[in-house]
N, C-alpha and C positions, 0 to 999 in steps of 0.2 A: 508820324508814328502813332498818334493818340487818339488820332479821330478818322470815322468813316466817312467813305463819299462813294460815288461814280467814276469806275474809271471810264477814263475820257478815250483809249483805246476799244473798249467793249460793252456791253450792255449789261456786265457782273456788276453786282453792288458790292463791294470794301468796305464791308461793317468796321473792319479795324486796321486805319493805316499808320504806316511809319511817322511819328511826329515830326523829328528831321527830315526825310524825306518830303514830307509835305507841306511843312514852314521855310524851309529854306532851299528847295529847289523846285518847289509846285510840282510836286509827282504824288501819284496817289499809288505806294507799293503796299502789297500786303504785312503785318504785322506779325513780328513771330514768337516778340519777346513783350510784356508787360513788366515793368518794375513800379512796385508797390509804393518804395521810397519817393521813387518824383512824380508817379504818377501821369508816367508817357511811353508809351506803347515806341516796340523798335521793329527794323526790321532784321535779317541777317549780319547785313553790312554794317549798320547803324548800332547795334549792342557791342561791336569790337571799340566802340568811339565812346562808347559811355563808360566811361571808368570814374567817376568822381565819385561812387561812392568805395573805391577801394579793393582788395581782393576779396574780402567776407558777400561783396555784391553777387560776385559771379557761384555764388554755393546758397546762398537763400532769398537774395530778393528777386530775381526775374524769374517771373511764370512765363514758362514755354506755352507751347499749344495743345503741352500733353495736361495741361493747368489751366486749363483754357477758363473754365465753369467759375476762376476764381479772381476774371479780369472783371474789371466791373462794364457795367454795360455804355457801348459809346450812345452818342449824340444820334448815330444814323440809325442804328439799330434800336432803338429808342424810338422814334419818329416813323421807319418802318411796320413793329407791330403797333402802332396807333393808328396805322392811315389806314381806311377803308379801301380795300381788294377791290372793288367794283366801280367806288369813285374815287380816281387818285386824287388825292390835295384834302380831302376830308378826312378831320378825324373821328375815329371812332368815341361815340359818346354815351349809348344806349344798351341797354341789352335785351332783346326780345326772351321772355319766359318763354311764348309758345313755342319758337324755331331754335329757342338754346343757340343764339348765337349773337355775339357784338353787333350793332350798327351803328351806323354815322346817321345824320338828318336826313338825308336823303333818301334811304335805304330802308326807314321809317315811311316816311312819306308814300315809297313807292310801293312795301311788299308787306310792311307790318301794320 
């Protein structure tokens, strides 16, 4: 629920998946709920299971997707706007004034 990946069915990236779902059954489902309190993303199925913080849980602590702006940013999405568009697996480190734009060493190397 809490972390992004690859799903392993398509070539979509899951910036944000079901922490349960993907600790305890290796599935990568989309995330639909953030709770603030434990700081683990759910999916649909998965927030009817999380009841340990009580009734007051289901009226203020879990951000939906219409709250989205207020989940903090995961690990994947994190590692995606770092990594250089042109060369995957570098990150970006540099910023070119001339081109106004990020690059990685390479991207330097090559164009700036």
């Amino acid at each position: 629920m809490g972390t992004s990946g690859i799903s392993r069915n398509s070539d979509v990236v899951k910036y944000y998946c079901c922490t349960i779902c993907e600790t305890e059954q290796s599935v990568e489902v989309d995330a639909d709920f953030y709770c603030k309190t434990c700081l683990k993303y759910f999916c649909r199925t998965g927030i009817h299971f999380h009841r340990q913080h009580g009734r007051w849980f289901y009226k203020k602590s879990p951000y939906g997707k219409d709250k989205i702006m207020k989940w903090p940013l995961s690990k994947k999405m994190e590692t995606s706007l770092l990594t250089c568009v042109i060369h995957k697996g570098e990150k970006l480190t540099m910023y070119c004034t001339d081109h106004s734009q990020l690059c990685c060493s390479k991207c330097v190397e090559l164009n700036h």
